[in-house]
C-alpha positions as a printed NumPy array, in Angstrom:
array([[-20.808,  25.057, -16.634],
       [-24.039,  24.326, -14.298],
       [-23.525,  21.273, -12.378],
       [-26.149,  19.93 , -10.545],
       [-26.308,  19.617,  -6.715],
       [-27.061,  16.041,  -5.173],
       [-29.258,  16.085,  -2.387],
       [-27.35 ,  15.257,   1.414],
       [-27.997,  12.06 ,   2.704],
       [-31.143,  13.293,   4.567],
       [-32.631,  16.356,   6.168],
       [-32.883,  14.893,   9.33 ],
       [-28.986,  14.035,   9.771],
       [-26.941,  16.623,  11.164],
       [-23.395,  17.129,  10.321],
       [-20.472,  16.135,  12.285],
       [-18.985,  19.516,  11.157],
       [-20.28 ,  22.06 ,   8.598],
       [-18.216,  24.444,   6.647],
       [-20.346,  27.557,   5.033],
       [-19.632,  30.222,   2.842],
       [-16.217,  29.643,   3.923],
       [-13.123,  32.083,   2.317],
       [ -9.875,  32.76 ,   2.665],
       [ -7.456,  35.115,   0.563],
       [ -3.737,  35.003,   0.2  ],
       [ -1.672,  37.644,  -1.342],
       [ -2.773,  38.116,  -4.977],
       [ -4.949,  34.678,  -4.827],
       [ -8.326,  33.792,  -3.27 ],
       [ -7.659,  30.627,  -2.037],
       [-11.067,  29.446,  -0.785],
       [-14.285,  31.489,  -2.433],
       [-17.537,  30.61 ,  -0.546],
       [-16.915,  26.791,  -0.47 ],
       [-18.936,  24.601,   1.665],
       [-18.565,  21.206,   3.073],
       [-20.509,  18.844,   5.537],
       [-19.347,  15.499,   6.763],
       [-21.504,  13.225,   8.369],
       [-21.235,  10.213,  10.969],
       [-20.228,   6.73 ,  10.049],
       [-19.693,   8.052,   6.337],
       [-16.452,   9.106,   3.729],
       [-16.552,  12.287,   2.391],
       [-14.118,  12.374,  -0.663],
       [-12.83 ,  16.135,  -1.354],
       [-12.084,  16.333,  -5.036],
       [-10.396,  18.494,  -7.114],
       [ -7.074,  19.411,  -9.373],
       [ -4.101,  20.568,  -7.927],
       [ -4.679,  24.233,  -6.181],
       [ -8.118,  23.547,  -5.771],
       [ -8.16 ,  24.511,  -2.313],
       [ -8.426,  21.083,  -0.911],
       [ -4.863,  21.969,   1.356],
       [ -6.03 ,  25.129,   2.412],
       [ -9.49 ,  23.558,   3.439],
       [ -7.269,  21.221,   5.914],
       [ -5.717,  23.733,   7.374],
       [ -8.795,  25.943,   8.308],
       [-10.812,  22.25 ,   9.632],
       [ -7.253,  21.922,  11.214],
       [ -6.726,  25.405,  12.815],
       [ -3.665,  25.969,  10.975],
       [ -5.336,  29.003,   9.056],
       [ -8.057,  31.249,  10.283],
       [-10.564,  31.667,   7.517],
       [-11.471,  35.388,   6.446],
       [-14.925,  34.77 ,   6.249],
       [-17.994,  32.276,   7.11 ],
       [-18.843,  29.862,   9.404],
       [-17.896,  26.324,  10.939],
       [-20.476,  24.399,  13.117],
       [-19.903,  21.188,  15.608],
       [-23.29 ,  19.486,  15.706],
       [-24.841,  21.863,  14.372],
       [-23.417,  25.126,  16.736],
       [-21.131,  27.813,  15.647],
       [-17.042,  27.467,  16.392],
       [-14.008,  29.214,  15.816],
       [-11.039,  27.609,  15.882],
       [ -8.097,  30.062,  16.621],
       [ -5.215,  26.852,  16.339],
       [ -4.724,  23.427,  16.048],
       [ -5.274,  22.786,  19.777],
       [ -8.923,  24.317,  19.337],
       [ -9.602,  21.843,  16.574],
       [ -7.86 ,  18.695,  18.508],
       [-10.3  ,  19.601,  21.124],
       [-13.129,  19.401,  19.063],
       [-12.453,  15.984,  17.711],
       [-10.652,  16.61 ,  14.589],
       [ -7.462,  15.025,  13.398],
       [ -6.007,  14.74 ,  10.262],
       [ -3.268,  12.117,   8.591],
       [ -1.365,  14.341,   6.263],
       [  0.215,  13.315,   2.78 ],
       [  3.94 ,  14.874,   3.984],
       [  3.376,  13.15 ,   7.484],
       [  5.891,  15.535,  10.092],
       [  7.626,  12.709,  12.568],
       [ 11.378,  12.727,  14.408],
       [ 13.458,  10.05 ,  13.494],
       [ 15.633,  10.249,  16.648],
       [ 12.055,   9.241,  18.43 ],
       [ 10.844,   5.62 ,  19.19 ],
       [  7.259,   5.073,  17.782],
       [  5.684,   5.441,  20.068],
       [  7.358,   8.632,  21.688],
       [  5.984,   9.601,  17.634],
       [  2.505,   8.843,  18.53 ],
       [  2.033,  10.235,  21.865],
       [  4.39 ,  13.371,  21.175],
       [  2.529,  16.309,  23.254],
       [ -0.279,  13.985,  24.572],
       [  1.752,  11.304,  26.412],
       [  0.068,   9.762,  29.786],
       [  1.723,  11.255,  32.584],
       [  2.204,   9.255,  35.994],
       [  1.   ,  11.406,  38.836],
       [  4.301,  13.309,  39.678],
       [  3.82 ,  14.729,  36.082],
       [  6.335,  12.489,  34.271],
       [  5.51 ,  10.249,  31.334],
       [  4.516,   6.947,  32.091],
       [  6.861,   5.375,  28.994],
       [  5.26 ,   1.896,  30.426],
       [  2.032,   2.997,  29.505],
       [  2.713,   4.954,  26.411],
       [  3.863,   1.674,  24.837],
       [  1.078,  -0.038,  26.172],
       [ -0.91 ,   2.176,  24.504],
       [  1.019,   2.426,  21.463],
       [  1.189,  -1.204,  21.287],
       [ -2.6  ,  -1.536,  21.212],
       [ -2.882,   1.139,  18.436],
       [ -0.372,  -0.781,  16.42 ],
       [ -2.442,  -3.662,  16.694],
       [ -5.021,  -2.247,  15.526],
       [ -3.65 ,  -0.707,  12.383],
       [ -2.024,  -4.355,  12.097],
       [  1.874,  -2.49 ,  11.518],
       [  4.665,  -4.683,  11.525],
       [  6.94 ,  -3.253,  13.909],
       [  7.692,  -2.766,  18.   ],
       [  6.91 ,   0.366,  19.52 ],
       [ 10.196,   0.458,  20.858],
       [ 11.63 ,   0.51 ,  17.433],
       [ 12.989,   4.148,  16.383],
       [ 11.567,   6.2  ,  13.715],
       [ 14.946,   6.016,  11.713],
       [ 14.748,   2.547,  11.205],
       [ 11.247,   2.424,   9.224],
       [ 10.388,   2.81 ,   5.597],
       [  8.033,   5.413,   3.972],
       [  5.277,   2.785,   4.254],
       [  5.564,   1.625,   8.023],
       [  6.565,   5.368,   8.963],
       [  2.865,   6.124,   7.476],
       [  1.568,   3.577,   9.377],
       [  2.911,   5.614,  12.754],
       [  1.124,   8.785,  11.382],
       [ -1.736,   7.176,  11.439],
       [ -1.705,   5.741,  14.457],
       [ -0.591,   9.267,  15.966],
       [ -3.728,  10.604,  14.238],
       [ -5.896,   7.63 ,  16.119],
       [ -4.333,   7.813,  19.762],
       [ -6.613,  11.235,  20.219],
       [-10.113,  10.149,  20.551],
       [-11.124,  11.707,  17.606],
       [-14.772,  12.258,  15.977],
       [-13.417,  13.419,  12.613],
       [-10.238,  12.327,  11.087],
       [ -9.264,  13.898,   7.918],
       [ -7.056,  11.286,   5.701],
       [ -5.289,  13.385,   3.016],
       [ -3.131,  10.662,   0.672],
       [ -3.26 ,   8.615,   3.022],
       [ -2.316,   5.209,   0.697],
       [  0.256,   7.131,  -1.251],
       [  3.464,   5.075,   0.32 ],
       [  1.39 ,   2.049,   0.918],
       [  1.836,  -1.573,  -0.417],
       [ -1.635,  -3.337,  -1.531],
       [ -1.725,  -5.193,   1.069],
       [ -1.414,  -2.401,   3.382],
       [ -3.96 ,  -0.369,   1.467],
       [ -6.67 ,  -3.09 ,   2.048],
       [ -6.019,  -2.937,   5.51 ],
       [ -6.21 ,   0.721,   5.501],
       [ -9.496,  -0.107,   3.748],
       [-10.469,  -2.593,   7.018],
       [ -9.349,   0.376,   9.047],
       [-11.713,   3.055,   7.682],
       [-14.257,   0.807,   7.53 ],
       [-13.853,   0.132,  11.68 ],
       [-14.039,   4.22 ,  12.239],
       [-17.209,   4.414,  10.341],
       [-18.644,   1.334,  12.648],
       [-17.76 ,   3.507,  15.383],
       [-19.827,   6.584,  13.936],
       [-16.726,   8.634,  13.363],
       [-17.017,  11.355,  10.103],
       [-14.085,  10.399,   7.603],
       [-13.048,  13.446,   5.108],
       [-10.353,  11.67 ,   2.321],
       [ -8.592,  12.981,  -0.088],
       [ -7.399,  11.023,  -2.532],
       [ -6.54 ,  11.387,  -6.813],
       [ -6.793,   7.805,  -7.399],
       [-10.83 ,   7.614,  -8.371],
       [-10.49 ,   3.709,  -7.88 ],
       [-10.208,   4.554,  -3.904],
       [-12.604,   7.423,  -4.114],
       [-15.236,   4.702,  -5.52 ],
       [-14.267,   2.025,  -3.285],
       [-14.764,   4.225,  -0.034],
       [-16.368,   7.13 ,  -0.159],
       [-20.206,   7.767,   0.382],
       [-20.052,  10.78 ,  -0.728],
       [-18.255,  13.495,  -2.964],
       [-17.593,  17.308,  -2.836],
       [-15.766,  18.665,  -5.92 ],
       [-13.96 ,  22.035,  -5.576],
       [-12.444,  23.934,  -8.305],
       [-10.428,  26.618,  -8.207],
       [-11.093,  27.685,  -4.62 ],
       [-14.726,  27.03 ,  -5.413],
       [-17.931,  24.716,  -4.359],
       [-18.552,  22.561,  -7.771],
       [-21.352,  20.297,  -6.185],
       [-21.541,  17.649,  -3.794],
       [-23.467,  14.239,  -3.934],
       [-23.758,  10.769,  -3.125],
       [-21.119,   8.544,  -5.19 ],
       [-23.672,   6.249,  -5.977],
       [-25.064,   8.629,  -8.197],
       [-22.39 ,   9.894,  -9.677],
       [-19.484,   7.911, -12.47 ],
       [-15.808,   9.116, -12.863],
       [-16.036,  10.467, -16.56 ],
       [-18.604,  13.174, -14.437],
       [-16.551,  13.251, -11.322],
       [-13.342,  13.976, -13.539],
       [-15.578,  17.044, -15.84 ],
       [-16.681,  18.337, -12.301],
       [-13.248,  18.356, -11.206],
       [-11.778,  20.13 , -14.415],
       [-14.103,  21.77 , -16.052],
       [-13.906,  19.614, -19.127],
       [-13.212,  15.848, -20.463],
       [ -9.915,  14.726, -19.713],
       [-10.332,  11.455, -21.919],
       [ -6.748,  10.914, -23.136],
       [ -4.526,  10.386, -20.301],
       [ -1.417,   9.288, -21.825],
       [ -0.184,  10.688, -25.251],
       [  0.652,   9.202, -28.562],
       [  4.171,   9.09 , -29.222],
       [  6.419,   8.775, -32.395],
       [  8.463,   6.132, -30.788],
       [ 11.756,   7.506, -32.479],
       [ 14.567,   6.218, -30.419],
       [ 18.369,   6.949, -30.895],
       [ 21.672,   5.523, -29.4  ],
       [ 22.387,   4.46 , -26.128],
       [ 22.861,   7.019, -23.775],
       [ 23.742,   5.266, -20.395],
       [ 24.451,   2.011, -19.572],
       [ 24.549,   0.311, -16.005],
       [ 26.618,  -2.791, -15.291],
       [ 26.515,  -4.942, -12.448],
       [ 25.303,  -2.193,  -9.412],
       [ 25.46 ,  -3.649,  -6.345],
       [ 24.384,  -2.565,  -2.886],
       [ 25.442,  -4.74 ,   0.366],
       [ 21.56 ,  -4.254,   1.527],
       [ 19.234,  -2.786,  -0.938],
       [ 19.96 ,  -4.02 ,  -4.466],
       [ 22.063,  -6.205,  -6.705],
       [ 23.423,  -7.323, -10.05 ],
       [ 21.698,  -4.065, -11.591],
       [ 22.416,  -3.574, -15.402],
       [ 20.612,  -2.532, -18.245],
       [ 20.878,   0.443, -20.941],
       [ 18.825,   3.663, -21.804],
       [ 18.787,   4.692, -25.289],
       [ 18.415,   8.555, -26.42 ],
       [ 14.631,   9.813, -26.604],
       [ 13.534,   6.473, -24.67 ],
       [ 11.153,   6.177, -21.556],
       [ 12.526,   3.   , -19.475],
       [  9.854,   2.414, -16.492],
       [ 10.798,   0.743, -13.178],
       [  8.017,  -1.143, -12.02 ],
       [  7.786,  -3.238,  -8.397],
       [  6.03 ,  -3.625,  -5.092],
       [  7.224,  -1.54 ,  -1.706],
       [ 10.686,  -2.813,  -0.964],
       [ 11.751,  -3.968,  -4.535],
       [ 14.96 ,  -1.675,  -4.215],
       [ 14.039,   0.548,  -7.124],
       [ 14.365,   3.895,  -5.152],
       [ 16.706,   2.829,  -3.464],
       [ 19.154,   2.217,  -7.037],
       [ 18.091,   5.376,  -8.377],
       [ 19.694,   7.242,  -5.379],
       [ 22.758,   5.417,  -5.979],
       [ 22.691,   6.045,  -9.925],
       [ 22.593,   9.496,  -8.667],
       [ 25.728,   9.328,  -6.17 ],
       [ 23.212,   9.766,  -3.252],
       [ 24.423,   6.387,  -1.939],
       [ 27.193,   4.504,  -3.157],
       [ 27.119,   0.678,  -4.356],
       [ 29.549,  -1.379,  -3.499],
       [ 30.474,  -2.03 ,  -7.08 ],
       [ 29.34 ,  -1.685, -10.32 ],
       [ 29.639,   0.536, -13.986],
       [ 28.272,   3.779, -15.072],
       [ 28.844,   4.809, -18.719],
       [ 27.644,   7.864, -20.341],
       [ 27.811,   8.067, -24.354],
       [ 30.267,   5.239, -23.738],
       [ 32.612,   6.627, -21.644],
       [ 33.045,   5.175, -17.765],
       [ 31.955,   7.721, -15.599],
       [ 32.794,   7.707, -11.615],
       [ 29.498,   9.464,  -9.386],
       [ 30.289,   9.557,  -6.166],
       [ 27.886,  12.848,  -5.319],
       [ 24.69 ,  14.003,  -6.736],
       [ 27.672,  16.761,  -8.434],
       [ 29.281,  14.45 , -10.055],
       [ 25.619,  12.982, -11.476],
       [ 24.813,  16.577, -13.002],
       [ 27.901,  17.275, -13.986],
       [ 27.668,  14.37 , -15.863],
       [ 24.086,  15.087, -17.185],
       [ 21.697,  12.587, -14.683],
       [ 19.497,  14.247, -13.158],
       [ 16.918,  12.868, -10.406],
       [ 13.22 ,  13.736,  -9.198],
       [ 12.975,  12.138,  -6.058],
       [  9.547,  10.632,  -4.168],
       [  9.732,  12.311,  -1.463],
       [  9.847,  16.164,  -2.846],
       [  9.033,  17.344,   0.724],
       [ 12.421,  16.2  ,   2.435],
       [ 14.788,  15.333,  -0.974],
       [ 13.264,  17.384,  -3.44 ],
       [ 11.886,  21.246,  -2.869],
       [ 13.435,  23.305,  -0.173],
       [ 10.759,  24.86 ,   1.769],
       [ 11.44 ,  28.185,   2.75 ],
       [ 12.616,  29.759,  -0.686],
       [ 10.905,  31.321,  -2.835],
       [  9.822,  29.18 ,  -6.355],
       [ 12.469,  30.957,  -8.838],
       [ 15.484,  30.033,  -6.039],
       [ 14.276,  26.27 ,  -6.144],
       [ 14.342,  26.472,  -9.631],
       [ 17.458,  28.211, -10.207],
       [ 19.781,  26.522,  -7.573],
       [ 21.504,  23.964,  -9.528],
       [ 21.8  ,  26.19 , -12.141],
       [ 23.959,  29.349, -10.766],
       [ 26.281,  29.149, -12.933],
       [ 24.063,  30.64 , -15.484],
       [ 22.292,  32.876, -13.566],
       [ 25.693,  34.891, -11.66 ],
       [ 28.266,  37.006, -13.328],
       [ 31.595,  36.965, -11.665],
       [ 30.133,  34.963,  -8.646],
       [ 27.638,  37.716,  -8.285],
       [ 23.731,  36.629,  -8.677],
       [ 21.775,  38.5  , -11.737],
       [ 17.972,  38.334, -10.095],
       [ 16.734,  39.281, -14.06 ],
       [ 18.697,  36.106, -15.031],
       [ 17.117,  34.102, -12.207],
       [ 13.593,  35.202, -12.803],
       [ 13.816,  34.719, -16.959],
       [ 15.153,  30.914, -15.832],
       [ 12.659,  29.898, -13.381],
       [  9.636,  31.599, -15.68 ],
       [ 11.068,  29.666, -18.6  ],
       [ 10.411,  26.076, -17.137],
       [  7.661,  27.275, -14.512],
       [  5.839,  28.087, -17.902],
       [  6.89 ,  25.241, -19.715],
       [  5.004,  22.816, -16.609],
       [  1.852,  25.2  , -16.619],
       [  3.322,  25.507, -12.966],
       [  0.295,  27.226, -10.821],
       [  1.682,  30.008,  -8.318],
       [  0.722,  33.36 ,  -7.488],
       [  4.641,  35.317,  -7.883],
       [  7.98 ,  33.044,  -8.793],
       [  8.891,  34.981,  -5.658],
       [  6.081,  33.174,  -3.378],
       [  7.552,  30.505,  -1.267],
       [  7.213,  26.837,  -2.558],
       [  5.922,  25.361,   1.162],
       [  2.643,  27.413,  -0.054],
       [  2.101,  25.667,  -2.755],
       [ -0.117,  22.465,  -3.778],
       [  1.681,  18.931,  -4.031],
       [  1.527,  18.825,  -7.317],
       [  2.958,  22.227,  -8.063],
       [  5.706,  21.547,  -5.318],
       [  6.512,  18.129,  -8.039],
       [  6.054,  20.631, -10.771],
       [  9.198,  22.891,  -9.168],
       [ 11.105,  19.991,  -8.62 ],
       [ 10.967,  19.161, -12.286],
       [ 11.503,  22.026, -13.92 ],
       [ 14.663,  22.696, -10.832],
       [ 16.471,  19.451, -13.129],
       [ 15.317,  20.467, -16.106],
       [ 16.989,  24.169, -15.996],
       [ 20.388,  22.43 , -15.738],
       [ 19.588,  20.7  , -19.405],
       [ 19.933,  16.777, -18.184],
       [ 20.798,  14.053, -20.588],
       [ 18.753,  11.698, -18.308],
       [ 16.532,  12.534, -16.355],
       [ 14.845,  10.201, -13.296],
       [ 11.171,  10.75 , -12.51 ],
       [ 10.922,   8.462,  -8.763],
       [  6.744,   8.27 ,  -9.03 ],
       [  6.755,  12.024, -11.177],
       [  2.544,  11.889, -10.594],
       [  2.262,  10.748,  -6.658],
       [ -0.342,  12.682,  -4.928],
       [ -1.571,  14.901,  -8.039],
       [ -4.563,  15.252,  -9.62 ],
       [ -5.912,  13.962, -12.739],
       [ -5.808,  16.806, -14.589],
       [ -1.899,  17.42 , -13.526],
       [ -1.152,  13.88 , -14.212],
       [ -1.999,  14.422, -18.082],
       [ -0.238,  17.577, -18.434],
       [  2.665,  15.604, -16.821],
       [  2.738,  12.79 , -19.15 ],
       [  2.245,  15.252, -22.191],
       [  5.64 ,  16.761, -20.584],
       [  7.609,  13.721, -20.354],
       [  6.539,  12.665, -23.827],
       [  7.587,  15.891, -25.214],
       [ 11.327,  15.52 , -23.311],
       [ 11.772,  12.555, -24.781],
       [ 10.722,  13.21 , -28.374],
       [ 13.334,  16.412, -27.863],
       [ 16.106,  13.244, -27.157],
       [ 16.116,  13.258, -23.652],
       [ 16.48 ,  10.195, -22.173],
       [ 13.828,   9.161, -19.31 ],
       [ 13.765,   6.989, -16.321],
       [ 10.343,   6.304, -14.845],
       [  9.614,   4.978, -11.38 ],
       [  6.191,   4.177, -10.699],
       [  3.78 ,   2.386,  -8.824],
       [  0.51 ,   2.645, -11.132],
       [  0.045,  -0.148, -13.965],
       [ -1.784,   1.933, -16.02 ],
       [  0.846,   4.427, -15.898],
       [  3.768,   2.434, -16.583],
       [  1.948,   0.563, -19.441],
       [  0.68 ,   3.739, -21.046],
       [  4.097,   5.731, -20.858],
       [  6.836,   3.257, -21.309],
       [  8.989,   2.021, -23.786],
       [ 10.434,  -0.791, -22.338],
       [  9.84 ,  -1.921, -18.504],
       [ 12.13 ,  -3.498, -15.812],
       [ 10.581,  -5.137, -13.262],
       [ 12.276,  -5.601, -10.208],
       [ 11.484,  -7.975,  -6.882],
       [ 14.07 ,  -7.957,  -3.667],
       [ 16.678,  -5.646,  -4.77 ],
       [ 16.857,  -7.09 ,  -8.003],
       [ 15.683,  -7.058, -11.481],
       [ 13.586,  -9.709, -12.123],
       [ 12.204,  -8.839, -15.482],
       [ 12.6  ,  -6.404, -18.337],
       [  9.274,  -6.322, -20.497],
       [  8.513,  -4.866, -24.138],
       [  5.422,  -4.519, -26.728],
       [  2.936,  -7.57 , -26.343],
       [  4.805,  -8.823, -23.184],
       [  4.11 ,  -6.011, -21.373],
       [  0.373,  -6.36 , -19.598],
       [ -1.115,  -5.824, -16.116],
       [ -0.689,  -9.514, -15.481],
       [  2.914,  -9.664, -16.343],
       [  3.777,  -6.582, -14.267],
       [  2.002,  -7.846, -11.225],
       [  3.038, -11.815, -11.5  ],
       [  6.56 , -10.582, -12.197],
       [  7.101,  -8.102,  -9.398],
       [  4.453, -10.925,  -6.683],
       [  7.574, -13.468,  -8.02 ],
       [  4.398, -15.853,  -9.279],
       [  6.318, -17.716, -12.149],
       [  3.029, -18.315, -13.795],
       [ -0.16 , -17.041, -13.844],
       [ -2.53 , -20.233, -12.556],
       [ -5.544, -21.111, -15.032],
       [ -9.237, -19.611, -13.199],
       [ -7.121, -17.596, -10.338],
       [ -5.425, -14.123, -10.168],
       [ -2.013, -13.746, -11.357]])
C-alpha cells in the first residue's frame, strides 16, 4: 500500500530531536526497520501504530534503554549517541511510561526526586526542600494528595499522577507520554489535557502515545504511523481523519469493531449475594448466566476492581454468597476461585497479571501443571503444545513461546494473560479492562475472542471503562457508584447517557444540559 507523506510543519523549523534511518534487531525479529521520527517545539507528536509496531522499542532507544544497531539521532539538529538513560536525561528527554516503576515504601515525593534529590551542602538531601519542590510540582499537576503521603496509600490514578510529576521535576525539553490517561478519571484527563497544553506554551516537544484516536485528535499536531517496525508516513492531523489514520495503522479497514452475536444464553452459572467489603464495596449481588457477557461499568473509585479481586479470593469480604451451578462455594484464595472454575484477568497485567522474567509458554502454562507434568515431573512437549494452543488461538505476536514476556508489547503481555486463564478451561472468566493500552486493531481481535468464548458457553465478566465498549459487547450492564451497584441496565435502557448519569449519580438527565 503507498501512503502518502505529509509535508513537516515547515522547512525552516528544526527538530527538537530527529530519529533517521533508525534500526534495531532482536533475536529472530527486526524490531525497528529504517523508521524515522522528528518532534518539534511547542507541538504533540502522536506515534501510532498496532501492538508490536515498534512504538516501545522506539522509547527505549529516545530513552537510552536500547542502543540502536543502526542510524542516527540529532539534538537541534547535531548528531548524538546516547549510550544510557543518563545520556538521554541529560539531553532533555523524559518519558511517563504506561507501567509507571515507583516504591511504595517511599513518600511522594522521595518518588519524584529518587536519584535527583537537592542535596544540602554536606551532601545530604535537603527533605525540606524536596517537598518544597515536590509540593510545587503537585500543584501544578493539580494531584490531590500531600507529598508526605506514602506511595502505598495511593490509587492507580493518583500514583500516575506522581509519575508524572517525577517525569516533570527534570527540566526537560522533550517528554515522551506513553498511555499516559490510561488509569485516569475524566476529570483528571482534562487536566492532563491543561497540563500538555502548559508544556507546549513553554516550547517543550511532546511525543504521545496513545490508542484512543479521540485523544490523538484532541492533542496532537501531528502524526507518525509505524507498522510493523516500519515508517508508514507522517503528517499534520489536520489533514488527516481516523478511518485513514486507522488503514495507515493496519494496513486495511478495521470498520467493525465489535461483532454480531447470536445472543443464545443458558442457565445461571454464578450467582453473588450480598458481598460486602468494610472499605471498598457493599451489598453486591447479581447473577451470570451461561454464554452471557455481564459488563461492569463506573468512574475511578466505584469499587468494581476492587469486588472482582474479592470474587476471586484475592481479598476477602466481610460477608456475602458465592454459588456456582447452585451450589455455595467458599473462595478464600485465588485456588479455591480456579478450582472452582473463576478465573480473573486483572488491570494491572504488569504487577498481578504476567510474570516478567519467564519465558511466554511458562506464563501460559503455570496454572495449568497439572496437565503439563507426569508424576510431578514437567513434560516441556506438553508445555509447548499448551501455550501454542491458546497463544494461537489470541493471534498472540512473539518471536519463540520461549522469549520472555517483559519483551513483549502491552497488548501481547494482555494477550498471555488471557490465554494463561483460559488453558485452565474457566467456567467464568473476568476480563478487569481486557483492551487497556492496545491498539485498535488488537482491540477487535479481542472482542471477536470474547464473543467466540461466550458463544462456546463460557460465562464472561467485563470491566471496562470505554462506553462504546461496554455498549457494543454487553449483554446486560451493572453500573456501579461508591462501592456499590447503583444500576443494572439492558436492551433500550442501556445508552451513553444512562451509563454516564448512572455511574456521575445524576438521577436525571436535565432538559438542554449534559447528563
Amino acid at each position: 500500500m503507498t501512503t502518502r507523506t505529509l509535508p513537516h510543519v515547515s522547512p525552516d523549523v528544526t527538530p527538537v530531536v530527529s530519529m533517521d534511518m533508525i534500526t534495531k534487531t532482536f533475536p529472530v525479529v527486526k524490531a525497528l526497520d529504517e523508521v524515522r521520527l522528528d518532534l518539534y517545539p511547542g507541538q504533540v507528536t502522536a506515534l501510532v501504530g498496532e501492538n508490536g509496531a515498534g512504538k516501545s522499542t522506539t522509547v527505549k532507544i529516545l530513552t537510552g534503554i536500547y542502543i540502536p544497531d543502526g542510524g542516527t539521532i540529532r539534538i537541534d539538529g547535531d548528531p548524538i549517541s546516547f549510550n544510557r538513560p543518563n545520556d538521554a536525561a541529560n539531553a532533555g528527554i523524559t518519558a511517563i511510561h504506561q507501567e509507571t516503576v515507583l516504591f511504595d515504601e517511599l513518600s511522594v515525593a522521595e518518588n519524584i526526586y529518587i536519584g535527583h534529590a537537592p542535596r544540602t551542602r554536606f551532601g545530604l538531601i535537603d527533605k525540606a526542600e524536596m517537598h518544597r519542590a515536590a509540593v510545587k510540582l503537585l500543584g501544578e499537576i493539580g494531584a490531590p494528595f500531600s507529598s508526605h503521603t506514602q506511595l502505598r496509600d495511593l490509587g492507580i490514578a493518583n500514583k500516575h499522577l506522581v509519575a508524572i510529576a517525577r517525569a516533570l521535576s527534570v527540566d526537560a525539553r522533550v517528554v515522551i507520554m506513553d498511555e499516559p490517561t490510561a488509569a485516569l478519571s475524566h476529570k483528571e484527563i482534562e487536566e492532563l489535557y491543561e497540563l500538555v497544553e502548559a508544556l507546549k506554551s513553554q516550547g517543550k516537544a511532546i511525543l504521545f502515545i496513545s490508542h484512543k484516536f479521540d485523544e490523538i485528535f484532541r492533542i496532537a499536531d501531528r502524526y507518525t504511523v509505524f507498522r510493523d517496525g516500519a515508517f508508514v508516513g507522517d503528517g499534520k492531523i489536520a489533514d488527516i481523519s481516523e478511518a485513514e489514520l486507522v488503514t495507515m495503522m493496519v494496513g486495511r479497514s478495521v470498520d467493525q469493531i465489535y461483532p454480531e452475536r447470536a445472543h443464545d444464553i443458558g442457565e445461571e452459572v454464578l450467582k453473588v449475594v450480598g458481598y460486602d467489603h468494610p472499605t471498598e464495596f457493599a451489598d453486591i449481588s447479581f447473577d451470570l448466566k451461561r454464554g452471557e457477557i455481564l459488563g461492569f461499568y463506573g468512574l475511578v473509585g466505584a469499587g468494581r476492581s476492587e469486588f472482582m479481586q474479592a470474587l476471586f479470593g484475592i481479598t476477602k469480604p466481610s460477608k456475602g454468597v458465592c454459588r456456582v451451578n447452585g451450589d455455595i462455594k467458599v473462595i478464600r484464595s485465588p485456588a479455591d476461585a480456579v478450582g472452582n472454575g473463576i478465573v480473573y484477568v486483572p488491570e494491572d497485567r504488569g504487577k498481578q497479571g504476567a510474570i516478567i522474567g519467564l519465558p511466554i509458554f511458562q506464563n501460559i502454562t503455570l496454572p495449568s501443571l497439572g496437565k503439563t507434568s507426569r508424576k510431578g515431573f514437567l513434560k516441556l512437549a506438553e508445555e509447548f503444545k499448551l501455550a501454542r494452543e491458546y497463544s494461537q488461538r489470541l493471534d498472540l505476536r512473539a518471536a519463540a513461546l520461549d522469549q520472555d514476556v517483559g519483551n513483549l508489547s502491552g497488548g501481547n503481555q494482555q494477550k498471555v494473560v488471557i490465554a494463561k486463564w483460559l488453558a485452565t478451561q474457566p467456567q467464568v472468566i473476568i476480563l478487569d479492562e481486557p483492551t487497556k493500552g492496545i491498539d485498535i486493531g488488537s482491540k477487535a481481535a479481542v472482542h471477536e475472542f470474547m464473543a467466540e468464548l461466550a458463544a462456546q458457553g463460557l460465562s464472561v465478566i467485563m470491566v471496562s471503562s470505554e462506553i462504546p465498549e461496554v455498549i457494543g459487547m454487553s449483554d446486560r450492564v451493572i453500573v456501579m457508584r461508591d462501592g456499590r451497584i447503583a444500576a443494572e441496565l439492558v436492551g433500550h435502557d442501556l445508552t451513553p447517557e444512562t451509563l454516564v448519569r448512572h455511574a456521575a449519580g445524576i438521577t436525571k438527565s436535565t432538559k438542554g444540559a449534559a447528563a
